[in-house]
C-alpha positions in Angstrom: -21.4 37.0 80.7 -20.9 40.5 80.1 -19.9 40.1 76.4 -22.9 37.8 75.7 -25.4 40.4 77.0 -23.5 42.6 74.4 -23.8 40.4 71.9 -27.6 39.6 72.7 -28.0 43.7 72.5 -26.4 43.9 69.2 -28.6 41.5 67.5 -32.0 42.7 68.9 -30.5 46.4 68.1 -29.7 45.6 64.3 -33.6 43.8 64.3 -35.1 47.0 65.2 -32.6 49.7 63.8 -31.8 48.4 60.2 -35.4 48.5 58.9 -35.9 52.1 60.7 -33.0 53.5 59.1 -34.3 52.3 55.2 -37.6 53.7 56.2 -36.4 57.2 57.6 -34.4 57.7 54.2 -37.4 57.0 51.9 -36.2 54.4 50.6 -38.5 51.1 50.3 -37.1 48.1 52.5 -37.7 45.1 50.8 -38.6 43.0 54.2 -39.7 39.5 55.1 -41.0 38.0 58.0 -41.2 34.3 58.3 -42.1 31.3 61.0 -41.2 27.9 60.8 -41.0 24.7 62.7 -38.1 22.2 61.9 -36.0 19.4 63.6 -32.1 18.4 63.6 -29.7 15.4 64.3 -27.3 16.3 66.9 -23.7 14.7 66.5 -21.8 15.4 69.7 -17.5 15.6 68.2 -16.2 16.9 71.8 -14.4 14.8 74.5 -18.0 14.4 76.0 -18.5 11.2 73.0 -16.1 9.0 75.7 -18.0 9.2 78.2 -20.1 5.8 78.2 -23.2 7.3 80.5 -24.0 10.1 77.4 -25.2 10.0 74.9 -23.4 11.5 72.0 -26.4 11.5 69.3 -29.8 13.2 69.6 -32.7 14.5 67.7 -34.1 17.8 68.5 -37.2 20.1 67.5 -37.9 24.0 67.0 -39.7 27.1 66.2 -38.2 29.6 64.3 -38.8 33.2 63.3 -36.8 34.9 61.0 -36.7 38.4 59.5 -35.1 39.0 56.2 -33.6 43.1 55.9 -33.4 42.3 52.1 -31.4 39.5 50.2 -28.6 39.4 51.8 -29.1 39.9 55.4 -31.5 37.8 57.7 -32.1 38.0 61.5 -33.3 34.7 62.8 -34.5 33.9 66.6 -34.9 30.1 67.5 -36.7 28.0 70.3 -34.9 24.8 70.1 -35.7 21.5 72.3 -34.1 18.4 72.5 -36.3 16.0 75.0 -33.7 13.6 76.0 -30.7 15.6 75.7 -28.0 13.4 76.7 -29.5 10.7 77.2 -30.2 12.4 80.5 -34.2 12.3 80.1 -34.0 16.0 80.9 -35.2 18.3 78.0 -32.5 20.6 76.7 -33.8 24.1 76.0 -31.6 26.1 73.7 -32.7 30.0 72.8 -30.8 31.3 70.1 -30.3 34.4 67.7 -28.5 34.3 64.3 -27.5 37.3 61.7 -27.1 35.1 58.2 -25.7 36.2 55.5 -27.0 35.0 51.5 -30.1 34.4 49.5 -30.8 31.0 48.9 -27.0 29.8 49.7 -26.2 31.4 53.3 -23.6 31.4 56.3 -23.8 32.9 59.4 -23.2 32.5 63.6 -25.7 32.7 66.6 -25.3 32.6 69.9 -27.8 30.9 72.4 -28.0 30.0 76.7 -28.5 26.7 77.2 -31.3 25.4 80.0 -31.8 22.0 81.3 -32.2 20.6 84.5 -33.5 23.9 85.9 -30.0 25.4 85.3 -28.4 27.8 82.6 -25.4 26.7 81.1 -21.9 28.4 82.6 -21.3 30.0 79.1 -23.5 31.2 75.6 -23.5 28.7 72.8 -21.5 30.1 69.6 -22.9 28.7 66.8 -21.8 28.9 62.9 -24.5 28.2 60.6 -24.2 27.2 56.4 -27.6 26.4 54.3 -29.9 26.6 51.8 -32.8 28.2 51.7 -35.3 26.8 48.9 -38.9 28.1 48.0 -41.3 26.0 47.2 -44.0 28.6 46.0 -44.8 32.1 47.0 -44.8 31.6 50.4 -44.0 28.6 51.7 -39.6 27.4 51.6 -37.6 24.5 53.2 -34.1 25.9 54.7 -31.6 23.1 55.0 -28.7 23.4 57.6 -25.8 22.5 59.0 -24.5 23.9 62.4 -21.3 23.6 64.4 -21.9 24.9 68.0 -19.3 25.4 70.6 -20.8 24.8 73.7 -19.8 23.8 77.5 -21.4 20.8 79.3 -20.9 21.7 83.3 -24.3 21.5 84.1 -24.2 17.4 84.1 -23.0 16.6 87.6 -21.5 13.2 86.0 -19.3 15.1 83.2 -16.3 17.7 84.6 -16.4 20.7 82.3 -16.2 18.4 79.2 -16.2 20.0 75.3 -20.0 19.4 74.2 -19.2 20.9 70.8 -21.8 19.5 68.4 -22.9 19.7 64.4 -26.1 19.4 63.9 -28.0 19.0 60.3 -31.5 19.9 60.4 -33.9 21.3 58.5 -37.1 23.9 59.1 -40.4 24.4 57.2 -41.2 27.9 56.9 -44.1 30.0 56.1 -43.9 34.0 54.9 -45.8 36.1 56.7 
């Protein structure tokens, strides 16, 4: 846990440092901040896709926000929710912050803390992220993903500590602010 708060410090830090630092030398920071909304189609590939009582498919909705340093380097912060997560008809929410790397062709990793059932998953949610990013005018772009998250189900009662690792493939409509 300690390393994840860490981790969770070192992304807010580089959101609020790297534009500061641009700034304070004079030079212009070529920044841009964007929403979006967006679904996914979860694949469970862990040991968990035995298990007859889950559900090893889902689809799953969020709101993004992301802000771009300059071309290369974007800071993203999701709110993603899956309603029947599991086929447990408990909502799965999954906070999560990326740094991505690219222009219209990115990569990247995130890390979230998954909540459902009125419990926090045992451990973070590492997440590795590849997409593109297309515009579709001056403000408005489509950013097509696919994710592989490593992730730990012991919050189900039913399932011992089984790999939930999952790829997802989603895509999110977003809007430059």
């Amino acid at each position: 846990m300690k390393y994840t708060l860490y981790l969770t410090g070192l992304f807010v830090g580089l959101g609020l440092l790297l534009p500061a630092t641009g700034m304070a030398q004079g030079d212009p920071v070529d920044s841009r901040h964007s929403i979006g909304i967006g679904g996914h189609y979860l694949l469970t590939v862990g040991d968990i896709e035995k298990d007859d009582d889950f559900d090893e498919d889902a689809i799953g909705w969020l709101v993004s926000y992301q802000f771009a340093l300059d071309d290369l380097l974007t800071l993203e912060a999701n709110l993603e929710f899956d309603l029947d997560y599991g086929g447990s008809d408990e909502t799965f929410y999954l906070p999560q912050a990326y740094v991505l790397f690219g222009d219209w062709i990115y990569v990247g990793a995130g890390i979230g803390f998954g909540y459902i059932d009125s419990e926090w998953l045992d451990d973070p949610v590492y997440m590795f992220r590849g997409g593109l990013d297309i515009p579709l005018g001056d403000t408005l772009h489509v950013d097509i993903n696919a994710n592989y998250r490593f992730m730990s189900s012991s919050v189900f009662d039913e399932i011992d500590e089984e790999d939930s690792d999952a790829i997802t493939f989603g895509a999110v409509l977003r809007l430059d602010l």
